[in-house]
C-alpha positions as a Markdown table, in Angstrom:
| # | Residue | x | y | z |
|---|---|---|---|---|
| 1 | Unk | -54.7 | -33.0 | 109.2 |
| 2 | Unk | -58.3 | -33.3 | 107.2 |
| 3 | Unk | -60.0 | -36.5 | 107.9 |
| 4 | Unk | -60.4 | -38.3 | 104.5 |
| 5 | Unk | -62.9 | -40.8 | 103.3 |
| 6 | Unk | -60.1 | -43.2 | 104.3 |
| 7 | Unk | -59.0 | -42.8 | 107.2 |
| 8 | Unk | -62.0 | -44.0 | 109.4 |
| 9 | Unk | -61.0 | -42.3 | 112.8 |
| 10 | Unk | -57.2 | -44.1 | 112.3 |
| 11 | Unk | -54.7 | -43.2 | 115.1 |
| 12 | Unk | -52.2 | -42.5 | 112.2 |
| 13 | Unk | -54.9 | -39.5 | 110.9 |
| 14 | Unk | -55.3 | -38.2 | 114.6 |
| 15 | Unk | -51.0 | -38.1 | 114.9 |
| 16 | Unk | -49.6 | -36.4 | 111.6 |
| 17 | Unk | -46.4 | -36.4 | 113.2 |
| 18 | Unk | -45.9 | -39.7 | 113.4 |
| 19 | Unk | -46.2 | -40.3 | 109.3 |
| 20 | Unk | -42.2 | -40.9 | 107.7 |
| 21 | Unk | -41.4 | -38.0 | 106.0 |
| 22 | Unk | -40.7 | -38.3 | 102.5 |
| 23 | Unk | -36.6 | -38.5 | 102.5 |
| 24 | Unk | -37.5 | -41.5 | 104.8 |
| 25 | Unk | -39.1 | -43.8 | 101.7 |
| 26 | Unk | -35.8 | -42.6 | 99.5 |
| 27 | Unk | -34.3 | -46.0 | 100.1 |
| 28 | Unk | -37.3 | -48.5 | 99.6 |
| 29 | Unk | -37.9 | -46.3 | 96.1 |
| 30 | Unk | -34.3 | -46.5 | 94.8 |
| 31 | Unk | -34.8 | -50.1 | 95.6 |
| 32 | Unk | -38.0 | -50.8 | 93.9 |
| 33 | Unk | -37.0 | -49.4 | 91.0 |
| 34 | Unk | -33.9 | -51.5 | 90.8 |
| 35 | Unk | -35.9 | -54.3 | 91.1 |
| 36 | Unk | -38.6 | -52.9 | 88.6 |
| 37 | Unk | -36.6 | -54.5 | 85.9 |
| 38 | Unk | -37.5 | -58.3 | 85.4 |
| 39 | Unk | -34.2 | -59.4 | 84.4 |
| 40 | Unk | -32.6 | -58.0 | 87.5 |
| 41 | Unk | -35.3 | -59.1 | 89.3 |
| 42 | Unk | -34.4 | -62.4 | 88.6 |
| 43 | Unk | -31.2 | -62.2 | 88.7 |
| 44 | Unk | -31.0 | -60.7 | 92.6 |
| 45 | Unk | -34.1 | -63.7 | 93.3 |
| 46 | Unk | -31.2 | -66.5 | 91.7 |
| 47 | Unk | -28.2 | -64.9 | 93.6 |
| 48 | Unk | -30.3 | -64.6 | 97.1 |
| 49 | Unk | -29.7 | -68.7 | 96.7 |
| 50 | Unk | -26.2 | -69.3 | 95.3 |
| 51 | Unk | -23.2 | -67.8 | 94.6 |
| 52 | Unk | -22.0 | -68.1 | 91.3 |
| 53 | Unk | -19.7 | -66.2 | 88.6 |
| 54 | Unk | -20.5 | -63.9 | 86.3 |
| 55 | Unk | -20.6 | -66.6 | 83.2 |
| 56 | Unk | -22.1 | -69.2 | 85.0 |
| 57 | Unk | -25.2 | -67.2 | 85.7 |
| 58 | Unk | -25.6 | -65.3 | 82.5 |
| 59 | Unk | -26.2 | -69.3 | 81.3 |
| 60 | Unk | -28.4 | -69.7 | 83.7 |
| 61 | Unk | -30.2 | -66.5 | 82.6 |
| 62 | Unk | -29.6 | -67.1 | 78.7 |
| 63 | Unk | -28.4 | -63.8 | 78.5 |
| 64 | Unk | -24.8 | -62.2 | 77.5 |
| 65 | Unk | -22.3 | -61.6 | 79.7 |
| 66 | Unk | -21.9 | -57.8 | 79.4 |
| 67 | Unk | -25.7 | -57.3 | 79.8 |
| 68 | Unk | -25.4 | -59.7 | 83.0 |
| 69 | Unk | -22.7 | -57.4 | 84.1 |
| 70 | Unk | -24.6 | -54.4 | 83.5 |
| 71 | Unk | -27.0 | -55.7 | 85.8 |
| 72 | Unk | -24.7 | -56.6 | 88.4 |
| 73 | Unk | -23.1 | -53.9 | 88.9 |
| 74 | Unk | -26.2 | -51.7 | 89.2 |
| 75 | Unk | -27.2 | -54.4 | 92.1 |
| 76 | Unk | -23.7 | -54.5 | 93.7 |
| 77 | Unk | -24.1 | -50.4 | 94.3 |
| 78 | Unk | -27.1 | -50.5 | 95.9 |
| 79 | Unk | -25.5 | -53.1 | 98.5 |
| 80 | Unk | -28.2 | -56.1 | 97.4 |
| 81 | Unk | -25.0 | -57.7 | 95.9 |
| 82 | Unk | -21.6 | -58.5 | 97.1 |
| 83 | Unk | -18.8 | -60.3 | 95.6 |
| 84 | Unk | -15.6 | -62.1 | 95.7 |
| 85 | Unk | -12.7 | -62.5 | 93.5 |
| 86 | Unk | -11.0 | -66.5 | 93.2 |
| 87 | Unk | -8.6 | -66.4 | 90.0 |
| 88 | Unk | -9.7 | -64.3 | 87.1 |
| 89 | Unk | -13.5 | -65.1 | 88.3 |
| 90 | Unk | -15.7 | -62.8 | 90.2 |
| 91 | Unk | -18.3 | -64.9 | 92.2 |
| 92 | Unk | -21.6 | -62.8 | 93.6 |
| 93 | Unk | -24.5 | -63.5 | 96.1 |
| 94 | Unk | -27.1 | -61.8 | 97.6 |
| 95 | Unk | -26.0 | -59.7 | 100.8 |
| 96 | Unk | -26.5 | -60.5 | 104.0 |
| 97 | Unk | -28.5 | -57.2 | 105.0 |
| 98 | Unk | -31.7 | -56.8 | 106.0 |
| 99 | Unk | -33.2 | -55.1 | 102.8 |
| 100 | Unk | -31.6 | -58.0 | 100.6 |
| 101 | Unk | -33.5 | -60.4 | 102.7 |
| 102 | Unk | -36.5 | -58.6 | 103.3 |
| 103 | Unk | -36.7 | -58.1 | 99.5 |
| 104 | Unk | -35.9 | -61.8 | 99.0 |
| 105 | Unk | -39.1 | -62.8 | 101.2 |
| 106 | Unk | -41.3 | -60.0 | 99.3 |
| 107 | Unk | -40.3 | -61.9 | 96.1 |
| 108 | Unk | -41.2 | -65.4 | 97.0 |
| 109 | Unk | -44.3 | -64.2 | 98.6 |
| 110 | Unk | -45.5 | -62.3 | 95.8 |
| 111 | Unk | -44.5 | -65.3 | 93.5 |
| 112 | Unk | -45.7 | -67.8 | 95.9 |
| 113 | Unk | -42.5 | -69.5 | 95.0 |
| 114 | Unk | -40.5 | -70.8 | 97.8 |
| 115 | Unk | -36.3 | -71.2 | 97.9 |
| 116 | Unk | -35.0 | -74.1 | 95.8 |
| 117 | Unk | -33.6 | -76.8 | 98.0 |
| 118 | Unk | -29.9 | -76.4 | 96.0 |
| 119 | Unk | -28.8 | -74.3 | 93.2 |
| 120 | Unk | -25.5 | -74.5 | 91.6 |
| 121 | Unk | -24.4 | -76.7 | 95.0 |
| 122 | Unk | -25.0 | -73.9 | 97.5 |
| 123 | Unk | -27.7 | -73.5 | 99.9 |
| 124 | Unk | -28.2 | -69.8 | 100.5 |
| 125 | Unk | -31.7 | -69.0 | 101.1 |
């Protein structure tokens, strides 16, 4: 591997096999491009610290229900979302896996926000 003006002797540069290939970053990509849009982005931040329906949080969003739902469900196939059915409602949260919650902390660091103490009467975060 050439030495670049960046690499300043690094032990990475001097071991090329030791670099993630390519197929490795797949997952963190499809991710960050879920999250690219602002909407879901919020969305997945709120859900990370209740659990609430569909119709509750499109309020809390003031946005309609089916584009709410659009957004869920593109966040509930990329396992950031699951979700439970009580009547005719479906409730959602954040998932309890290690990209949801590694994701969650990248948000509130790179918002310097922090988790609200209650949302919606839940604690999740």
């Amino acid at each position: 591997m050439p030495v670049t003006q960046f690499s300043h002797g690094s032990p990475i540069a001097d071991h090329p096999e030791g670099i993630p290939r390519l197929e490795e970053f797949q997952t963190a990509s499809v991710l960050f491009k879920l999250l690219s849009d602002v909407s879901r982005l919020r969305i997945f931040w709120l859900l990370c610290h209740c659990e609430v329906c569909g119709t509750e949080l499109a309020a809390m969003v003031d946005m309609t229900p089916p584009a709410v739902s659009h957004h869920l469900r593109l966040l509930r196939s990329s396992h950031l979302l699951v979700s439970r059915r009580d009547g005719k409602e479906v409730y959602y949260r954040a998932a309890d896996t290690v990209e949801a919650q590694a994701l969650h902390h990248m948000i509130e660091e790179m918002l310097e926000i922090s988790c609200p103490k209650n949302l919606s009467g839940d604690d999740h975060g």
